[in-house]
C-alpha positions in Angstrom: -77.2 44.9 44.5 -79.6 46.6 42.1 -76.4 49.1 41.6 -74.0 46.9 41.2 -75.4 45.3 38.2 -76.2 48.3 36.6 -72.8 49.2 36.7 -71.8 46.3 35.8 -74.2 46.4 32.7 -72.9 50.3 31.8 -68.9 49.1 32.7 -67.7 46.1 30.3 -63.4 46.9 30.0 -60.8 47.7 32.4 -60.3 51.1 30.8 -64.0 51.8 31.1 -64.0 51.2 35.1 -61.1 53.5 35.9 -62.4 56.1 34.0 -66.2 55.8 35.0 -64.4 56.2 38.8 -62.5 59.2 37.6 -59.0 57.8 37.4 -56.2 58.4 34.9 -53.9 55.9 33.6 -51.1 54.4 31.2 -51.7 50.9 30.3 -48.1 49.3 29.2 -47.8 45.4 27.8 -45.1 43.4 30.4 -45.0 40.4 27.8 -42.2 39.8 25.8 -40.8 43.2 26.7 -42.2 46.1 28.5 -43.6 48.8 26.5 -46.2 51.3 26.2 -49.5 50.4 25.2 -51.3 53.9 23.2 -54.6 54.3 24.3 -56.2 53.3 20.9 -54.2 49.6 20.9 -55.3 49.0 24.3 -59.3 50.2 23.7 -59.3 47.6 20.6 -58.0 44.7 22.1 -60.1 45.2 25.1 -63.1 45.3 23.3 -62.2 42.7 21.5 -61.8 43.8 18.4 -58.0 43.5 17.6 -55.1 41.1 18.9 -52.8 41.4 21.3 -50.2 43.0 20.1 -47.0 41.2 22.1 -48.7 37.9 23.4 -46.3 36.1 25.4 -47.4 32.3 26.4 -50.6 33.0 24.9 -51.4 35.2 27.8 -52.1 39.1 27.3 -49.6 40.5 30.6 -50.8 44.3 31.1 -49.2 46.8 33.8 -51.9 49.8 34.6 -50.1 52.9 36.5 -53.5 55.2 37.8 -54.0 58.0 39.9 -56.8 60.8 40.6 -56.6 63.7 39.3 -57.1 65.4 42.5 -54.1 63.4 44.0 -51.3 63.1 41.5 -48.5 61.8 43.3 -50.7 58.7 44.7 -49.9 56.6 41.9 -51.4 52.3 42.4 -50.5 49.6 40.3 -52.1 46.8 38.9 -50.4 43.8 37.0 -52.9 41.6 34.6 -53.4 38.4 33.2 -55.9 37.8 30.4 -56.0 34.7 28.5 -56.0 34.9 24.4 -57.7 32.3 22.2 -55.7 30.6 19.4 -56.1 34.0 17.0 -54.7 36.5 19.7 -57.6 38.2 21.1 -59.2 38.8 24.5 -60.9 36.0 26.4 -64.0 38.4 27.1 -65.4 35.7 29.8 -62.1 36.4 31.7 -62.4 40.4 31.9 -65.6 40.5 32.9 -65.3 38.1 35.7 -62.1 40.4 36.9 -64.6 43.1 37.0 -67.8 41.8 38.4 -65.2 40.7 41.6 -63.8 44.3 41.5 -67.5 45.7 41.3 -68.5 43.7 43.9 -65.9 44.1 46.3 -66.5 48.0 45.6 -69.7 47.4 47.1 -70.8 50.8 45.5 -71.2 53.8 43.0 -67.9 54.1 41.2 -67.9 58.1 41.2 -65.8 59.3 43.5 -63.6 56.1 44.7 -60.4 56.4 46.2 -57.3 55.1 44.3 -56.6 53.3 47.2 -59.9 51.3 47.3 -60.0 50.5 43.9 -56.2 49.2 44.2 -57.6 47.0 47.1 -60.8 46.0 45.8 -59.1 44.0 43.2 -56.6 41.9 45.8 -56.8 38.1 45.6 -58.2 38.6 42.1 -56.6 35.6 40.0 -56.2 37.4 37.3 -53.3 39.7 39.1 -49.6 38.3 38.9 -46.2 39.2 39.9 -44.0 40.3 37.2 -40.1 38.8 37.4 -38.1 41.3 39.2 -36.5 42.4 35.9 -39.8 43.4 34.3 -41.1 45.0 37.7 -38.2 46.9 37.3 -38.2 48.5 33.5 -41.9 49.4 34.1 -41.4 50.8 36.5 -38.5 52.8 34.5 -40.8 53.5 31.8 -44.0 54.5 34.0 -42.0 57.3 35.6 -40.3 58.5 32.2 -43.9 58.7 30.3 -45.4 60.2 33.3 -42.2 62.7 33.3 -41.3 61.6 37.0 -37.9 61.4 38.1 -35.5 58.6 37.9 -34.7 56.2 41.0 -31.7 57.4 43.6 -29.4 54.9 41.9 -29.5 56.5 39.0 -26.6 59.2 38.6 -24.5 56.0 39.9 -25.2 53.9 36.9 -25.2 56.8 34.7 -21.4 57.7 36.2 -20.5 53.9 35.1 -22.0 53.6 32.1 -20.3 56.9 30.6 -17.0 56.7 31.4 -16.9 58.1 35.2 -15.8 55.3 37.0 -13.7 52.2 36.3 -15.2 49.2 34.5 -14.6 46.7 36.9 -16.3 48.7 39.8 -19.8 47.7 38.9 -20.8 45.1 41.7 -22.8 48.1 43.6 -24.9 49.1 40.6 -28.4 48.7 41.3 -31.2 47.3 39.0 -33.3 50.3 38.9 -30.4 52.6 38.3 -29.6 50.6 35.4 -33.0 50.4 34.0 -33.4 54.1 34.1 -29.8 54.4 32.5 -31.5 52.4 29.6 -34.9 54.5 29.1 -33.0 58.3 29.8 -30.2 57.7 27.9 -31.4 59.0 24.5 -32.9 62.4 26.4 -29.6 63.3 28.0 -26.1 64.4 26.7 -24.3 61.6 28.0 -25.0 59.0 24.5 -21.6 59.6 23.2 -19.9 58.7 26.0 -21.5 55.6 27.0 -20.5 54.6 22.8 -17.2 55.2 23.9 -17.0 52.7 26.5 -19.5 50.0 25.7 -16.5 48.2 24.1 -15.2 48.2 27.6 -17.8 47.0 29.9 -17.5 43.8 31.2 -20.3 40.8 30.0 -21.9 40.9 33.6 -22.7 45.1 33.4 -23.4 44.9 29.7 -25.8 42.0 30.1 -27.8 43.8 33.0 -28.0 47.1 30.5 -28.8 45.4 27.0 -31.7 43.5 29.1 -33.2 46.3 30.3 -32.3 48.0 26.4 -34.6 45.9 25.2 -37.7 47.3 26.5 -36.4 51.1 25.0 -35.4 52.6 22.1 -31.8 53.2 21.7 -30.3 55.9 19.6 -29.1 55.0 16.0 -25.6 55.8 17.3 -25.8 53.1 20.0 -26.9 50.7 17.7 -24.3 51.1 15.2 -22.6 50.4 18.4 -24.5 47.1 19.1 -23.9 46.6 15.5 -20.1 46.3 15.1 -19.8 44.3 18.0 -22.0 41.8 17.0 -20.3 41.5 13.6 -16.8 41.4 15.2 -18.4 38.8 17.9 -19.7 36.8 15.0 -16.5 36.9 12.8 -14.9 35.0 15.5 -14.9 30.9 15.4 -16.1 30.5 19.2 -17.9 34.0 19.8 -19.2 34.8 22.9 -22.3 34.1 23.2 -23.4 36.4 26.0 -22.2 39.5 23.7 -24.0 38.5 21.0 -27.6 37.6 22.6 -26.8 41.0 25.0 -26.5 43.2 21.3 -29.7 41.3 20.1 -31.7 42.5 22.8 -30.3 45.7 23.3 -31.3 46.4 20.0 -34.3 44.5 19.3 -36.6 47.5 20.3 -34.9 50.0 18.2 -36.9 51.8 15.0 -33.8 51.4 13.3 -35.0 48.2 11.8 -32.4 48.5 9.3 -29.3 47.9 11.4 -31.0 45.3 13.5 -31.8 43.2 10.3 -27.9 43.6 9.5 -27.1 42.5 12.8 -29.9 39.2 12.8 -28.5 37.8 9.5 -24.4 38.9 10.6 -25.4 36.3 13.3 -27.5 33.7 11.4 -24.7 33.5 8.8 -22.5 31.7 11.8 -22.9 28.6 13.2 -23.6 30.4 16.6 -26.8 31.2 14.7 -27.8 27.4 15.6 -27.9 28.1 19.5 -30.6 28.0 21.6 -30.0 30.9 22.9 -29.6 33.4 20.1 -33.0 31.7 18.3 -34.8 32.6 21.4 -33.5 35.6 21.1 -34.3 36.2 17.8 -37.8 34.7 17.8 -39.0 36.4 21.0 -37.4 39.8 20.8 -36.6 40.5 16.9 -39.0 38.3 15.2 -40.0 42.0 13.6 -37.2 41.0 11.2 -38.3 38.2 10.0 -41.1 39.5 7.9 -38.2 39.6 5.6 -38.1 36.6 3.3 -34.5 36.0 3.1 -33.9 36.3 6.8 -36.9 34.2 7.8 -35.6 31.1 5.7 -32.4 31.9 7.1 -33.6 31.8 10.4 -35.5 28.5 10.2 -32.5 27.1 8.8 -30.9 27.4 11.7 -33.4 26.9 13.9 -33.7 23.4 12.0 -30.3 23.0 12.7 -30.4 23.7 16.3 -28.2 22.7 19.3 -31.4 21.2 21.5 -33.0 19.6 18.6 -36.6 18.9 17.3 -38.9 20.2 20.6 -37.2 23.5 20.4 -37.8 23.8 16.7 -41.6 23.3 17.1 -41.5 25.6 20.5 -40.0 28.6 19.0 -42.0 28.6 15.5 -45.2 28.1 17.0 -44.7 30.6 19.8 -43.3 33.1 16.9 -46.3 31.9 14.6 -48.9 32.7 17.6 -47.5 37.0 17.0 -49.7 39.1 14.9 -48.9 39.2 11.5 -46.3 36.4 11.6 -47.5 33.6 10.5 -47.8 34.4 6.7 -44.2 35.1 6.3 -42.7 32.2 7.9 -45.5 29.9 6.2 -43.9 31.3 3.2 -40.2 31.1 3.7 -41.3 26.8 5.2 -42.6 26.6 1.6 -39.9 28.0 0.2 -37.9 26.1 -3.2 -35.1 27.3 -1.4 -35.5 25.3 1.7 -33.5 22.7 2.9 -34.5 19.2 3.4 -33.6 19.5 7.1 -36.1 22.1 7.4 -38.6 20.4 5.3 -38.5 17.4 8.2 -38.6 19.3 10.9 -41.2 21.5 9.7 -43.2 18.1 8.8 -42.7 16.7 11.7 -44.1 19.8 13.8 -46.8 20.2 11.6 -47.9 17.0 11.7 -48.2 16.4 15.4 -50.5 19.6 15.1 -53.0 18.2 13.3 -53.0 14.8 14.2 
């Protein structure tokens, strides 16, 4: 026992275990999206230091890929659950008890553990979930890029579909992984142009399935210009559809093209589709990067204001976009705005004030 609390004592993060047992790993964030976590980010917010950087229900979701050295292809997996107070950083109480239980059920010295029995000494933990199927599947996608692994089986397949190869409508077989890969490889192979070519093609089911999984990558410029032009000829429309335009938001809400996606956010807020739920989730959850400008923050709140589910979904979405790091300033801002609207003046009252009462 004397051990274990020593180690304990010497082994105070996540990070700090798997190394002190002479593991490697990637840390990636499966909140709002799934994306890699660089080694810095993740040592700050586990000591407590800095917030989480994509909090998604308050809750800091983290997928850890490790291996030995000695045995590279034994890869284990661990999906995590911490809970973040109101400013966005770590519960400490809840990582350490996650790893006084996985110390304990250790039973030992950490030098020289399996990858095996540290992937077991953490089951029944309650601070392990199950990710959706969707984000199992793009980490998944990711993990084996970053770790330059190859792509699933069903990849060529979704590749062949996506580019041209084989007709549109013959897309029932394609297979979630396939896809996913599709989505992460594409901007490291040759095959970019083509898929341009036909994404005005693919039917809403296919294109749905790719711009999901689109969302946790980085698309090429090209492809958003892409995205771009459809959602501007989807929003020029007097009933767009609806599917197309929240598919070209989230294909292109991960992009570093920032530019493009802030031409395709307000192309979209300028419609009255901009007032479905849908689209503000959208917006709010996977693009909210956009709104650190002022004109389209007010815009958006305008519209959210003006929304199709009223009231509880106004107060949802701003205090779940508020809750991001380095948010809340900006849209604080554009809610004081001279500009604003006194339908976003009530709602904003209204939210506000069942905050502090």
């Amino acid at each position: 026992m004397a051990l274990q609390t020593e180690t304990i004592e010497r082994v105070h993060t996540v990070g700090g275990f798997l190394r002190a047992s002479g593991m490697k790993y990637r840390v990636f964030s499966l909140g709002r999206r799934v994306v890699p976590l660089i080694p810095e980010v993740f040592a700050s917010f586990e000591e407590v230091k800095s917030a989480y950087p994509e909090p998604f229900q308050r809750r800091a979701l983290l997928g850890l890929i490790f291996w030995h050295p000695e045995e590279p292809m034994s890869r284990y997996v661990w999906f995590l659950k911490f809970p973040l107070d109101e400013t966005g950083l770590l519960v400490a109480a809840s990582q350490a008890q996650f790893l006084e239980r996985l110390v304990k059920s250790v039973g030992g010295p950490m030098e020289g553990l399996s990858g095996r029995r540290i992937e077991a000494a953490a089951a029944g933990s309650p601070y392990l979930f199950t990710p959706r199927e969707d984000k199992k599947v793009a980490f998944y996608a990711l993990a084996n890029k970053n770790l330059g692994l190859a792509a699933s089986e069903s990849y060529e397949e979704a590749l062949a579909y996506f580019t041209g190869e084989r007709n549109t409508d013959e897309w029932q077989g394609l297979k979630l992984q396939g896809v996913a890969d599709v989505a992460v490889r594409l901007s490291t192979t040759d095959k970019s142009l083509d898929l341009r070519k036909t994404l005005p093609q693919i039917p809403d089911k296919p294109f749905g399935l790719l711009s999901a999984f689109w969302e946790h990558a980085s698309p090429d410029v090209a492809i958003v210009e892409a995205l771009a032009h459809r959602a501007r000829v989807e929003a020029q429309e007097k009933e767009p559809n609806i599917i197309r335009i929240v598919g070209c938001l989230r294909a292109s809400s991960n992009s570093p093209a920032q530019g493009l996606l802030k031409q395709i956010v307000d192309s979209v807020l300028a419609h009255p589709c901009g007032q479905d739920v849908k689209v503000l989730a959208i917006i709010s959850g996977r693009c909210w990067t956009v709104l650190q400008y002022p004109d389209t923050c007010l815009q958006f709140l305008e519209q959210l204001a003006k929304n199709t589910e009223g009231q509880s979904v106004f107060s949802y979405l701003l205090a779940d976009v508020m809750f991001l790091p380095g948010m809340r300033e900006p849209l604080m801002e554009a809610l004081q705005s001279p500009n604003r609207s006194e339908e976003l003046m009530r709602a904003a009252d209204i939210m506000l004030g069942a905050q502090t009462a």
